[in-house]
C-alpha positions in Angstrom: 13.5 -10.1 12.3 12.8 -9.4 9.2 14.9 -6.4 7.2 13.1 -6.4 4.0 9.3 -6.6 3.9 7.8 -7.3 -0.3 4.5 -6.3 -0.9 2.4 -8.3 -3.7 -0.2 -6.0 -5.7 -3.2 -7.8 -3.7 -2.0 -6.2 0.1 -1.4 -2.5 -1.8 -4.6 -2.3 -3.9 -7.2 -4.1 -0.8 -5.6 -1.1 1.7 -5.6 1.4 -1.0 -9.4 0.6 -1.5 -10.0 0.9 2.0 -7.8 4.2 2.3 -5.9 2.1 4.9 -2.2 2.1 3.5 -1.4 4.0 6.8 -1.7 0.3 8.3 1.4 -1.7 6.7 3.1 2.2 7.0 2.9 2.1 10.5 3.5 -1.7 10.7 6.6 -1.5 8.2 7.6 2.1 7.9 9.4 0.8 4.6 8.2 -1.8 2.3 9.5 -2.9 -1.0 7.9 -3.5 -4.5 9.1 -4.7 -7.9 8.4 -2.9 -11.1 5.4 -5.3 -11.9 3.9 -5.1 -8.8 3.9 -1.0 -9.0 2.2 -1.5 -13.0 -0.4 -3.9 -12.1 -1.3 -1.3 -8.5 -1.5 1.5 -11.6 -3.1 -0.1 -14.0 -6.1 1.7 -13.8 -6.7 5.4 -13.4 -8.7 5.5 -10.3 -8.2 6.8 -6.4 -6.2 3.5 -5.3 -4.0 3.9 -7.8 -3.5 7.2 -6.5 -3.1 6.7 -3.3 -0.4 3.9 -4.1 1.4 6.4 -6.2 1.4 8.9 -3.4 3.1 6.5 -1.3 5.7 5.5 -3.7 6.6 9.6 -3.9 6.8 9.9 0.2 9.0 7.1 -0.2 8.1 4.1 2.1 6.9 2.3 -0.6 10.0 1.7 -2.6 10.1 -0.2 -6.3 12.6 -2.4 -5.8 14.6 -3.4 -9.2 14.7 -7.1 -9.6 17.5 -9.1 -10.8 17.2 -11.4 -13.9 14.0 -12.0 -16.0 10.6 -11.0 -15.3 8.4 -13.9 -16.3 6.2 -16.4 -14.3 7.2 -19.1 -12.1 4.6 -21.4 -12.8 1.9 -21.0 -15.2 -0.9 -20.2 -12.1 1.3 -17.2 -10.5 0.8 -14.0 -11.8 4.1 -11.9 -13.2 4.0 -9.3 -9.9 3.8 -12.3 -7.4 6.5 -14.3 -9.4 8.9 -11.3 -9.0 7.6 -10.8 -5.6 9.0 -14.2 -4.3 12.1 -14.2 -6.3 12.9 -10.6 -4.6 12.2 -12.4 -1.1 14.6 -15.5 -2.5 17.8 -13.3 -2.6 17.6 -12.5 0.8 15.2 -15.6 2.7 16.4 -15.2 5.9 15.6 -11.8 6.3 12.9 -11.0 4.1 9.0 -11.1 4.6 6.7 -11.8 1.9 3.2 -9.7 2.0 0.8 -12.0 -0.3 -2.8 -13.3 0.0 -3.1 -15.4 -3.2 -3.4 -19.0 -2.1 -1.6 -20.5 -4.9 1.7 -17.8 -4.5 1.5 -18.3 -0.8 1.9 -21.9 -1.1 4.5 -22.0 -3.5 5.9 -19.1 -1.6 6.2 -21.8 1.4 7.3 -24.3 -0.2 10.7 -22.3 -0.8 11.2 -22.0 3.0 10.0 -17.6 2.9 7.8 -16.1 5.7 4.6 -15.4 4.3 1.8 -13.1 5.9 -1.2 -11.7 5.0 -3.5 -8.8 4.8 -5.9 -10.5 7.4 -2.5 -11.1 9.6 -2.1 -7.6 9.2 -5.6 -6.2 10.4 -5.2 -8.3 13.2 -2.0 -6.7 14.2 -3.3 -3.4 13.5 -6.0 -4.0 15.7 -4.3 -5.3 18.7 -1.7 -2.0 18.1 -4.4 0.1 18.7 -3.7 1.6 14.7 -7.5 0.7 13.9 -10.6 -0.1 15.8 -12.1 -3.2 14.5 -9.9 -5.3 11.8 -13.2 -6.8 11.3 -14.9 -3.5 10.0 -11.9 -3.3 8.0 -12.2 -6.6 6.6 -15.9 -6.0 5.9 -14.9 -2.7 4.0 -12.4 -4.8 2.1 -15.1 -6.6 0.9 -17.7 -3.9 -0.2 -15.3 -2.6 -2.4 -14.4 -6.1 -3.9 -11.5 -7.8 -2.3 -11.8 -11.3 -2.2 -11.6 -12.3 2.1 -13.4 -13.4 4.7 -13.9 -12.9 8.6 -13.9 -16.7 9.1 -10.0 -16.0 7.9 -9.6 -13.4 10.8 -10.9 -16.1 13.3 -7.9 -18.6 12.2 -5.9 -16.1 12.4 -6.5 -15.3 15.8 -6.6 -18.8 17.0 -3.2 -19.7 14.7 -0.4 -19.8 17.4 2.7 -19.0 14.9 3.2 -15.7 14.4 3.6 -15.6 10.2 1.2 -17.7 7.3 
């Protein structure tokens, strides 16, 4: 079981868009962010933003402090999902990694951490009885200019391991 769930800017700013951070809440109750992960959800001045920053101040999204440098891993991860997986790194075993980019996920893997995504986390939501449709929620998603798809949700449902 995992004792430390990392979000990567991607999960906050798609749920915030969809005012649906209650979702990973009630999934979580406490997830963890680095400093770059909490600057690149604020970046712009706009009702996300907001949202995220309201859930920092109740608490269950916590900015984490990172250990060591904050610079890429590779030139095609971004700074927030670098420090993302080397947060998840100092405690593998127990950690779970919240990220939807393709390329950090796969690199992500490749290093042995549990990986899960938004659409994972609809689908969950749904079968909790938290939301109605993760489909609706993925369409909404969408129409406000996240990058996913419903075919997604379908291998997701049909995927018989429980993380990826």
């Amino acid at each position: 079981m995992a004792r430390v769930v990392i979000a990567d800017a991607g999960l906050l700013i798609a749920f915030a868009g969809i005012d649906g951070l209650f979702i990973p809440r009630a999934l979580f109750s406490r997830i963890c962010i680095t400093a770059s992960v909490r600057d690149e959800c604020l970046v712009a001045e706009v009702v996300d933003a907001q949202r995220i920053t309201a859930s920092i101040r109740d608490g269950w999204l916590a900015v984490e402090a990172g250990s060591g440098e904050s610079v890429p891993l590779t030139p095609s991860l971004g700074l927030g999902e670098s420090d993302s997986i080397r947060l998840a790194l100092e405690d593998q075993e127990h950690s779970l990694l919240i990220l939807d980019d393709r390329l950090a996920r796969r690199y992500a893997l490749r290093k042995g951490l549990n990986v899960v995504g938004s659409v994972r986390l609809l689908d969950l939501a749904e079968r909790r009885g938290l939301i109605q449709s993760a489909e609706a929620s993925i369409k909404q998603m969408s129409d406000v200019g996240y990058r996913v798809s419903i075919a997604l949700l379908e291998q997701v449902r049909t995927s018989p391991c429980g993380f990826h």
